[in-house]
KEBA-555075 format. One record per residue (C-alpha): residue in three letters; x, y, z; residue number from 1. Coordinates in Angstrom, 2 decimals. Each point is the difference from the previous one (the first is absolute). Layout:
r = ALA, x = X, y = Y, z = Z, k = NUM
...
END
This chain:
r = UNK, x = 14.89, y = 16.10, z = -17.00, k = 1
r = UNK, x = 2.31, y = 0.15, z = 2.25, k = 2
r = UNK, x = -0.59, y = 3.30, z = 1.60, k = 3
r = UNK, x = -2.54, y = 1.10, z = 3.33, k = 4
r = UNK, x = -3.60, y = 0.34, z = -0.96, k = 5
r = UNK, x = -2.94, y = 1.57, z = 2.44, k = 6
r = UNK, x = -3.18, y = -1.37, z = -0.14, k = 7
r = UNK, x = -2.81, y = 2.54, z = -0.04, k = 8
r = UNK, x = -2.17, y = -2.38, z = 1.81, k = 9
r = UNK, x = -0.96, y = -3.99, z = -0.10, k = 10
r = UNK, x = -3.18, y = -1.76, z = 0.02, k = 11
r = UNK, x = -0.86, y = -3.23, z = 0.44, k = 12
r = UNK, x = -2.22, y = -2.28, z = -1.88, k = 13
r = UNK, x = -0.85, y = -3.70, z = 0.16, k = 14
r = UNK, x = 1.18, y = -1.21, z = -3.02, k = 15
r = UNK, x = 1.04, y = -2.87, z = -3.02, k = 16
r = UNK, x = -2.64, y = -0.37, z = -2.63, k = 17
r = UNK, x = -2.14, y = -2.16, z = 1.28, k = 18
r = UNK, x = -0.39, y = 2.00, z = 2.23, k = 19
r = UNK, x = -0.60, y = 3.33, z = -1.60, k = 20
r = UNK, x = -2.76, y = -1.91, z = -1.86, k = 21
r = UNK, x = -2.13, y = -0.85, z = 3.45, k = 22
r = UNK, x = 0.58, y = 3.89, z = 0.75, k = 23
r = UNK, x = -1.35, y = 1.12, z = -3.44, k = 24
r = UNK, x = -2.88, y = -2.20, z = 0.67, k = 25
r = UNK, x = -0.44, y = 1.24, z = 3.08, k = 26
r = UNK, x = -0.11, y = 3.54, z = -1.23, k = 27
r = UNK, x = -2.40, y = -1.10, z = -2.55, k = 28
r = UNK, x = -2.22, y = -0.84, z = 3.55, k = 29
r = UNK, x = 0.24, y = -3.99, z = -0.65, k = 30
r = UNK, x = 0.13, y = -2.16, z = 2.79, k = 31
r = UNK, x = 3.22, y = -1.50, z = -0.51, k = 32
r = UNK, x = 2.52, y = -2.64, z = 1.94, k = 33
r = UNK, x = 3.69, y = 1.02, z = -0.58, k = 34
r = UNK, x = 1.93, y = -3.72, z = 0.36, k = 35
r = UNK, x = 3.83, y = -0.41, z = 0.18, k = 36
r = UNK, x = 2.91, y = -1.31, z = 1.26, k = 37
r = UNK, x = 1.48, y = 2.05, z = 2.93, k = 38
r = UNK, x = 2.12, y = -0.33, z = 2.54, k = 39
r = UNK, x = 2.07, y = 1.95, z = 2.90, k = 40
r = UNK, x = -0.37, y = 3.64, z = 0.91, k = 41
r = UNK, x = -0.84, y = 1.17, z = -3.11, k = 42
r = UNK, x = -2.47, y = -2.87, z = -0.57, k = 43
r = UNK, x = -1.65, y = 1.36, z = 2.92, k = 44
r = UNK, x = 0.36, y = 3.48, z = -1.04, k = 45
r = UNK, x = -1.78, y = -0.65, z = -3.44, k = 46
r = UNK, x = -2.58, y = -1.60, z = 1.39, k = 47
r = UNK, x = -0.38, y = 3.15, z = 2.70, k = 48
r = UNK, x = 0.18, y = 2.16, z = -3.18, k = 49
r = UNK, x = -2.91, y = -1.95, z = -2.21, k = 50
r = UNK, x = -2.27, y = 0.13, z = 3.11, k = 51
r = UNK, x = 0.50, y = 3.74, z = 0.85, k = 52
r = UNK, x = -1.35, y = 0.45, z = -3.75, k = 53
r = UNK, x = -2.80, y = -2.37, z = 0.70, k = 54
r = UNK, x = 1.19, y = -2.91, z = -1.88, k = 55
r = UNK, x = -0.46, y = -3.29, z = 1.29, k = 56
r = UNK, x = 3.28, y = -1.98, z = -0.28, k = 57
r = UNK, x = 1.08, y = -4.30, z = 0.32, k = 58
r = UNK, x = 3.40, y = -0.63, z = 0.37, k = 59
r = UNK, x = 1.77, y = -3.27, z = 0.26, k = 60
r = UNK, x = 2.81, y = 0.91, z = 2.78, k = 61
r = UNK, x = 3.18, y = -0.95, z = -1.16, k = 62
r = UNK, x = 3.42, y = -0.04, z = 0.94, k = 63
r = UNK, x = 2.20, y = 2.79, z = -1.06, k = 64
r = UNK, x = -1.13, y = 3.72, z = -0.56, k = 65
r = UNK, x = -1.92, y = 1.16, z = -2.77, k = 66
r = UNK, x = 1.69, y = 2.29, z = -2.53, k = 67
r = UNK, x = -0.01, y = 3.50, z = -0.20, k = 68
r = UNK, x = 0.54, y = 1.77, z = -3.49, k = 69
r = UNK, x = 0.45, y = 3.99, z = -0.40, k = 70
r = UNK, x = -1.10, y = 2.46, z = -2.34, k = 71
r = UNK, x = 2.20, y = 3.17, z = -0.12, k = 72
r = UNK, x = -1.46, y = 2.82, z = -1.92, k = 73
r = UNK, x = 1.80, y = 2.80, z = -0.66, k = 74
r = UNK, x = -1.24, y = 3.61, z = -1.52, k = 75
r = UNK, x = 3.04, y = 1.09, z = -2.27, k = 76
r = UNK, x = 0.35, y = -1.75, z = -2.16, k = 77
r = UNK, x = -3.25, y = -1.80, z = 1.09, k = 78
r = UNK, x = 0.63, y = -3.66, z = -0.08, k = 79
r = UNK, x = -1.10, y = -2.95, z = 2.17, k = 80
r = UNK, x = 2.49, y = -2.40, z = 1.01, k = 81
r = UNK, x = -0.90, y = -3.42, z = 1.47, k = 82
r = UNK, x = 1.29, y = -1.93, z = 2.07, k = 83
r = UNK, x = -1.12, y = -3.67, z = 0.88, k = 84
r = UNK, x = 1.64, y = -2.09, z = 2.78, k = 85
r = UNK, x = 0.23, y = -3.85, z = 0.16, k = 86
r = UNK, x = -2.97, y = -1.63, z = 1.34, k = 87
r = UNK, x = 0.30, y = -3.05, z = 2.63, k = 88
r = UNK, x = 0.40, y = -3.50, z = -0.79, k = 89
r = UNK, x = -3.31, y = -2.00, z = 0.07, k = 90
r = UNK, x = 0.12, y = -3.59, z = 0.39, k = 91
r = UNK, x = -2.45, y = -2.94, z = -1.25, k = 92
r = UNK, x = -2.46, y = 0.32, z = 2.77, k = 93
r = UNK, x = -0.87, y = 3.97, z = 0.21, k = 94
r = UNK, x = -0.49, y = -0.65, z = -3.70, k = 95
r = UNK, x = -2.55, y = -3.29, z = 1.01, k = 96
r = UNK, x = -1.61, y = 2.72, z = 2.50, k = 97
r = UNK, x = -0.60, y = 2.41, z = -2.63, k = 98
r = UNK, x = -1.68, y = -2.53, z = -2.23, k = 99
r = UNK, x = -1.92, y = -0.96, z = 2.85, k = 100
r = UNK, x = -0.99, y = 3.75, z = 0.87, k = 101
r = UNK, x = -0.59, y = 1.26, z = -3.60, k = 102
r = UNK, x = -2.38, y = -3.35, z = -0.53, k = 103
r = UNK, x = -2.30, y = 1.07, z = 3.09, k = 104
r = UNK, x = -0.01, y = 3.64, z = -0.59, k = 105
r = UNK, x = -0.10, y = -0.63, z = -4.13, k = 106
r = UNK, x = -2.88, y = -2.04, z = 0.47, k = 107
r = UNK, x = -2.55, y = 2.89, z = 0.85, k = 108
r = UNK, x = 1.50, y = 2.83, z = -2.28, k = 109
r = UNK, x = -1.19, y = 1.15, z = -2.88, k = 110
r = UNK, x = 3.38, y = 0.81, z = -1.41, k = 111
r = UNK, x = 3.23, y = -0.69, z = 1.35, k = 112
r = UNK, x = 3.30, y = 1.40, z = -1.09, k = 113
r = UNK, x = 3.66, y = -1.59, z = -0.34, k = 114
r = UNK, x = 2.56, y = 3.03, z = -0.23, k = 115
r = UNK, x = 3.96, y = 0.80, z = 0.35, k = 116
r = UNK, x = 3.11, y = -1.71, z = -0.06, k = 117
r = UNK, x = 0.34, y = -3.45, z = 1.23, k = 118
r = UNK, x = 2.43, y = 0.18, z = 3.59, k = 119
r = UNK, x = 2.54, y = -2.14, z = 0.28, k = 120
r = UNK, x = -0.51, y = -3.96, z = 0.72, k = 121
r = UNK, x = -3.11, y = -0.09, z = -1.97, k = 122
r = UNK, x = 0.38, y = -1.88, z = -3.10, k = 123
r = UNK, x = -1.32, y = 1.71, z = -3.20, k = 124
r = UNK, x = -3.01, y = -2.66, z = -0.16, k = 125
r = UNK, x = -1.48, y = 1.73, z = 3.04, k = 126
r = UNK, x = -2.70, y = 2.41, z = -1.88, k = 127
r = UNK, x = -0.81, y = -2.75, z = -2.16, k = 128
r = UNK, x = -0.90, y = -2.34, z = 3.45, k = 129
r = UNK, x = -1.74, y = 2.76, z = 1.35, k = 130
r = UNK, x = -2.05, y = 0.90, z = -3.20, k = 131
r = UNK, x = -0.98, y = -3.56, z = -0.25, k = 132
r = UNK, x = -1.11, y = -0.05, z = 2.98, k = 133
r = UNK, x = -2.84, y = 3.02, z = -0.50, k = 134
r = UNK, x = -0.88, y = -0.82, z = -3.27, k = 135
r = UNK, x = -1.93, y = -2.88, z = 1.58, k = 136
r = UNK, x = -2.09, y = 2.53, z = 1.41, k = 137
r = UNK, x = -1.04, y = 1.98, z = -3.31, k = 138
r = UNK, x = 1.63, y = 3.10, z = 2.02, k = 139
r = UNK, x = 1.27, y = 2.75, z = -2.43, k = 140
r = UNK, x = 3.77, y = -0.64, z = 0.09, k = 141
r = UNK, x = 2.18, y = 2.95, z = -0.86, k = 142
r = UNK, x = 4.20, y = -0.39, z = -0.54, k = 143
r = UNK, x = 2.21, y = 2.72, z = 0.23, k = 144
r = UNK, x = 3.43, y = -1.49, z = 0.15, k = 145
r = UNK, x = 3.25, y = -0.42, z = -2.75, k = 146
r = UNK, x = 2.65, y = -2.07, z = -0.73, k = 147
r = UNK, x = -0.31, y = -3.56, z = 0.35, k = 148
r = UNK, x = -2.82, y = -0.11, z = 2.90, k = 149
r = UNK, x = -1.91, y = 1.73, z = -3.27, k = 150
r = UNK, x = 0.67, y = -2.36, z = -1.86, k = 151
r = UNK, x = -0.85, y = -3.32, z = 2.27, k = 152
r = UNK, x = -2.92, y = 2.27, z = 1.37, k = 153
r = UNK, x = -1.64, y = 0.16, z = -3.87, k = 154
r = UNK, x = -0.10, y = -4.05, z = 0.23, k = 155
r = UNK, x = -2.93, y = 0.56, z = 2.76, k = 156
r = UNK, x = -1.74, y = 1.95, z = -2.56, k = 157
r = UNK, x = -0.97, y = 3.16, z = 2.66, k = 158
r = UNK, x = -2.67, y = 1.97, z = -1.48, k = 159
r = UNK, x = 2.03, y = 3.36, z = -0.74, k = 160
r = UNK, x = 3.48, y = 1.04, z = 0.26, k = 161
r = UNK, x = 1.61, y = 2.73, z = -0.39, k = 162
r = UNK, x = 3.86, y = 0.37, z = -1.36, k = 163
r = UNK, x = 0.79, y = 3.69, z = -0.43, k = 164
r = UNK, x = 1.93, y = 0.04, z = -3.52, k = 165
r = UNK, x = 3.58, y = -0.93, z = 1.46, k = 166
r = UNK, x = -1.75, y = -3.05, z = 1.41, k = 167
r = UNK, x = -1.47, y = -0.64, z = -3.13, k = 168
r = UNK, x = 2.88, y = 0.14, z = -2.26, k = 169
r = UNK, x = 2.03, y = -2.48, z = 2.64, k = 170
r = UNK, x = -2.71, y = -2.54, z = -0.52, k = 171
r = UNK, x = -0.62, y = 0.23, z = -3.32, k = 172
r = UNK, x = 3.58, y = 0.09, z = -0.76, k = 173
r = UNK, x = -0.66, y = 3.37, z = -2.43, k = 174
r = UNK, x = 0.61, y = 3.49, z = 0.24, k = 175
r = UNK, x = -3.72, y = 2.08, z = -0.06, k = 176
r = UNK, x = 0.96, y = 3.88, z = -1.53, k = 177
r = UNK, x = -3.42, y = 0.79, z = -1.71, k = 178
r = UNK, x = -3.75, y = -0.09, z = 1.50, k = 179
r = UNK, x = -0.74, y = -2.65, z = -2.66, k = 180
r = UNK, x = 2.86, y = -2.13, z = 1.19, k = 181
r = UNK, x = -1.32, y = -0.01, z = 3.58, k = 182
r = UNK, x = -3.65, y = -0.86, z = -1.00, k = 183
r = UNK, x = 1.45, y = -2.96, z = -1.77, k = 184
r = UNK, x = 1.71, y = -0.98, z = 2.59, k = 185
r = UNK, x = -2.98, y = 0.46, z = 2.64, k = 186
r = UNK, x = -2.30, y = -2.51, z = -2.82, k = 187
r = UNK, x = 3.08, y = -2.76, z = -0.08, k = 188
r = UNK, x = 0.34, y = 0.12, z = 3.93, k = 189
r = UNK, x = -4.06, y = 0.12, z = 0.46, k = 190
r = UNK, x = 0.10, y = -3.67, z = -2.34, k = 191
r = UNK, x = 2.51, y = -1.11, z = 2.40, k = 192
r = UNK, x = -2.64, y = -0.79, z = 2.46, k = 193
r = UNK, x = -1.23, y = 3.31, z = 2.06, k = 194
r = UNK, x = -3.49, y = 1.19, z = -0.65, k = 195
r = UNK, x = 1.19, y = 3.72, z = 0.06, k = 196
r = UNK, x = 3.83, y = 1.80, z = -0.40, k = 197
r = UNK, x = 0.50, y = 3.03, z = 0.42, k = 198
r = UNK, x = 3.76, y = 1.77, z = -1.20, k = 199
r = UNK, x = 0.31, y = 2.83, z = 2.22, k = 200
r = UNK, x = 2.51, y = 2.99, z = -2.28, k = 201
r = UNK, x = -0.22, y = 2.56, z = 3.32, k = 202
r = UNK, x = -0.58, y = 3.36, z = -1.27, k = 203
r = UNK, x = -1.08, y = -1.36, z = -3.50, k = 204
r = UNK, x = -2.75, y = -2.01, z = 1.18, k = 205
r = UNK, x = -0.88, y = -3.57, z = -0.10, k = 206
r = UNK, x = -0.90, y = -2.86, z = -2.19, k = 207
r = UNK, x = -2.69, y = -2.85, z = 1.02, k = 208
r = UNK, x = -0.45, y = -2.56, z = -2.64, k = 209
r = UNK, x = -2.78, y = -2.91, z = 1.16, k = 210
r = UNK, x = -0.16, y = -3.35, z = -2.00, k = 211
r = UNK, x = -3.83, y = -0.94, z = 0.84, k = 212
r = UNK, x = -1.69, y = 2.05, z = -1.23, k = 213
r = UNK, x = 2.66, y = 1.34, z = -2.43, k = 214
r = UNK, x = 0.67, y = 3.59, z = 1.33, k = 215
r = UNK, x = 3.27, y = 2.52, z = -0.20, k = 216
r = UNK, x = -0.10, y = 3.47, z = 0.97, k = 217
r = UNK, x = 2.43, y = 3.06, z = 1.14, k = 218
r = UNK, x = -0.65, y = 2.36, z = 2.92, k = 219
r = UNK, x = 1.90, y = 3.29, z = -0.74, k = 220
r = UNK, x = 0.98, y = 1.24, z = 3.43, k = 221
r = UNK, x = -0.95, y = 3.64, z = 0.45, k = 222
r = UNK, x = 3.25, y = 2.31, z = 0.48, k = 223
r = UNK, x = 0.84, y = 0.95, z = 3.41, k = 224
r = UNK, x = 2.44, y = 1.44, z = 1.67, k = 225
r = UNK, x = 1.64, y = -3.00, z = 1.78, k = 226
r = UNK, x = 1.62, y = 0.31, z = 3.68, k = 227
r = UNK, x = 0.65, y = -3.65, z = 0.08, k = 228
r = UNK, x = -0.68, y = -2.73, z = -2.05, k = 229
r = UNK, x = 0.43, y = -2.37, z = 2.96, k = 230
r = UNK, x = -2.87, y = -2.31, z = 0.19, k = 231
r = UNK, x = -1.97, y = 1.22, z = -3.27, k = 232
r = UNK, x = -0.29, y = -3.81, z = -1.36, k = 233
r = UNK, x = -1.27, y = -1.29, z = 3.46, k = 234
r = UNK, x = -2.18, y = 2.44, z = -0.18, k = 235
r = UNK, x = -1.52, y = -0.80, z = -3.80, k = 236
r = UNK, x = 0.00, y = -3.82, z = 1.40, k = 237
r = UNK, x = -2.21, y = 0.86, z = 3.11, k = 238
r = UNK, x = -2.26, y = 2.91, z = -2.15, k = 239
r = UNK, x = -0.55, y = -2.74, z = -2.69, k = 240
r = UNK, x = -0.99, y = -3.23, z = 1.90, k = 241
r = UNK, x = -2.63, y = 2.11, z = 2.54, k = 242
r = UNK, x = -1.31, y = 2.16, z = -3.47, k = 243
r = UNK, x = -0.31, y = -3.56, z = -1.70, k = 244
r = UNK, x = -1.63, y = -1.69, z = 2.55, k = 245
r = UNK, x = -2.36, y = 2.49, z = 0.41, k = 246
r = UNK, x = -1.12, y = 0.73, z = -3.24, k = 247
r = UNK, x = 1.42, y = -3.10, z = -2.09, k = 248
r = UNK, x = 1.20, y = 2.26, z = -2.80, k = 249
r = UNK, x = 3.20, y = 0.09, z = -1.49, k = 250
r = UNK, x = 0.15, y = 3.43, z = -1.31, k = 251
r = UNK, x = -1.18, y = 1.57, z = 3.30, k = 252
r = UNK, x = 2.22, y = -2.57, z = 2.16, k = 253
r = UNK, x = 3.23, y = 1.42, z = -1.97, k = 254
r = UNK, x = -1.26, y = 3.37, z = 0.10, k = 255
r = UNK, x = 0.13, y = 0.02, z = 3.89, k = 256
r = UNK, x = 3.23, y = -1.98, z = 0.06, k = 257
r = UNK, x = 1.75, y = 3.03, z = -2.18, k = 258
r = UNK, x = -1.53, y = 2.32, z = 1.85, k = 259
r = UNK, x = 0.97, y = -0.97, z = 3.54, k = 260
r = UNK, x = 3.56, y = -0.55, z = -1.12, k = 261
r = UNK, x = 0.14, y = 3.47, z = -1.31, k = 262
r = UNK, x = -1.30, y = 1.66, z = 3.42, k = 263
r = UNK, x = 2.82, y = -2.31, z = 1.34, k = 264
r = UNK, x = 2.53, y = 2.07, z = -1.73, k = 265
r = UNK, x = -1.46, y = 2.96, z = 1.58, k = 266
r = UNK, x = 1.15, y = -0.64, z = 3.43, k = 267
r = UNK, x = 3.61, y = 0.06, z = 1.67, k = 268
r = UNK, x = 1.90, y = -3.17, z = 0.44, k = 269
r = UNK, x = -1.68, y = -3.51, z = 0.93, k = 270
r = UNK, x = -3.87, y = 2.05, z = 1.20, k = 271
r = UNK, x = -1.73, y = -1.90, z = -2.96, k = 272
r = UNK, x = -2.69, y = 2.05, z = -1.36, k = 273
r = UNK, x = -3.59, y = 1.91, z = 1.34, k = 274
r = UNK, x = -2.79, y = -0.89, z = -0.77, k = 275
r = UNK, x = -1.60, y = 3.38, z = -1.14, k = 276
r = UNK, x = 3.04, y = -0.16, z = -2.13, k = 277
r = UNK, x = -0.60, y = -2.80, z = -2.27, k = 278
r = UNK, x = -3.53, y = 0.69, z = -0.14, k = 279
r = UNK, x = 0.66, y = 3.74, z = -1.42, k = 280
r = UNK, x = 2.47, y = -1.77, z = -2.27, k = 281
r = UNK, x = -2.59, y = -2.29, z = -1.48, k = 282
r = UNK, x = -1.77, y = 1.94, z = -2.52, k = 283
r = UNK, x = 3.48, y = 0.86, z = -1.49, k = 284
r = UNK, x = 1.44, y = -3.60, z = -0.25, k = 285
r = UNK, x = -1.08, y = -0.75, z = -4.12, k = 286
r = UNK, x = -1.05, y = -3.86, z = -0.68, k = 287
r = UNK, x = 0.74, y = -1.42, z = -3.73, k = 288
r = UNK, x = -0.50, y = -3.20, z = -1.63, k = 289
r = UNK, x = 3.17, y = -0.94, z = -1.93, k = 290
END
C-alpha cells in the first residue's frame, strides 16, 4: 500500500458467481444459458466476453454500468487480493423482467441455478420469488447465496444449497471448527427444507448431508498445488448438479463437485478450471459416509 506496483500482465474474464457457474458448465460441455442483470459498456462487454467462449447469454438491460471487481495476485509473498466494486442500482421493474425471463427460460431447464450477492435495490426476498417461481416446474433448484437473501431463499425450499462454512456459521448462528461440527450443521440446514446441502471447507473438502433419504458424507479434496482459489466453489456447484443429473448419485455427484473445484485452484486468477483437470483429479478425491 501506498507505493507503485507493475503489473506483469492482466486478463480479463467475465465474471461474478453466477456466472463462473454457467462457465464451469460450459466447460463440462452442457448447453447452458448464462442470465443476468447488465447494463452499460461493460454490460455489453460481458456479454461480448460469454459469447466469444461460446456461452449463450440473456440480459435484462438496465440503467447504470455493471460492476467490475479485481483480483490482484501477487508472487512474493503470493497472495490474492480482491477487490469488488459497487454494482448499479436496480429498480422494481428490471427485477419484474427478471422474474419474467427466469420463468420462460426456467421452464425448459433441467436445473437452474441462483448464485452471488444480491445488487443493490433488490430486496432480500428476491431469491425466494424467484425460487418459487421454478419450483412449480419440478426443475432442480440450486442456491448459492449468504446473508439474509440465504436465509429468505431457504423459505422456497430450493433443492440444494450450498454455504461454504463462513456462510454456514452466519446462518446457523455457531462457530463450525471440527469436521463433525460441519456435518451437523449440513443435517440441521438439510431439515430446514433443501433436499441436498452441501458445506464447502475449500482445501479440506466438502460436506453434503441429504434429509430424504437420510445421507451425510465428506469429500476429502486431493492436495494440489493451488494458483488461485478463485472460483473453486462455483466450480464444485456446476461439477455437482451436471454429475448428479447425470447419474443421480450422491457420492459420485460430490465426487465431481470436489474435483472440479480442485482443478479450479490449479489455474491463475478468475480462468475457472479444465476439464482434463478435474477429470485426472477424480480418482484422488476420497468419498466417506460420516
Amino acid at each position: 500500500m501506498g507505493s507503485l506496483n507493475r503489473a506483469v500482465r492482466f486478463e480479463r474474464y467475465p465474471g461474478g458467481k453466477g456466472i463462473n457457474v454457467a462457465r464451469g458448465l460450459h466447460q463440462l460441455r452442457v448447453q447452458t444459458t448464462a442470465v443476468a442483470l447488465a447494463g452499460g459498456s461493460d454490460g455489453q462487454l460481458l456479454g461480448k466476453l460469454l459469447v466469444e467462449q461460446g456461452i449463450a447469454c440473456r440480459f435484462v438491460t438496465i440503467r447504470g454500468t455493471t460492476r467490475n471487481n479485481y483480483s490482484v495476485q501477487s508472487s512474493a509473498p503470493r497472495a490474492i487480493t480482491q477487490i469488488n466494486s459497487p454494482g448499479p442500482q436496480v429498480a422494481r421493474r428490471d427485477l419484474q423482467r427478471l422474474e419474467r425471463l427466469v420463468q420462460r427460460l426456467g421452464a425448459g431447464s433441467r436445473g437452474v441455478v441462483f448464485s452471488g450477492s444480491l445488487p443493490p435495490g433488490a430486496p432480500p426476498t428476491t431469491y425466494a420469488r424467484l425460487l418459487r417461481l421454478i419450483r412449480k416446474d419440478r426443475v432442480v433448484t440450486v442456491l448459492d447465496a449468504s446473508g439474509t437473501s440465504l436465509r429468505h431463499g431457504l423459505s422456497a425450499r430450493p433443492w440444494l444449497i450450498k454455504p461454504n462454512r463462513h456462510e454456514a456459521e452466519e446462518l446457523l448462528g455457531a462457530t463450525l471448527r471440527t469436521r463433525r461440527e460441519v456435518v451437523a450443521a449440513a443435517r440441521a440446514l438439510a431439515r430446514r427444507g433443501p433436499r441436498c446441502v452441501i458445506i464447502s471447507m475449500g482445501a479440506e473438502g466438502a460436506v453434503l448431508a441429504s434429509a430424504a433419504p437420510e445421507t451425510a458424507l465428506f469429500a476429502a479434496s486431493p492436495r494440489v498445488k493451488t494458483d488461485s482459489p478463485v472460483g473453486s466453489g462455483d466450480s464444485l456447484v456446476a461439477g455437482f448438479l451436471v454429475e448428479w443429473l447425470r447419474s443421480r448419485s450422491w457420492p459420485e455427484a460430490l465426487r465431481w463437485g470436489v474435483a472440479c473445484g480442485a482443478a479450479c485452484a490449479l489455474t491463475a486468477g478468475t480462468s475457472l478450471f479444465r476439464r482434463a483437470d478435474a477429470v485426472r483429479l477424480l480418482r484422488r478425491v476420497a468419498i466417506e459416509a460420516v
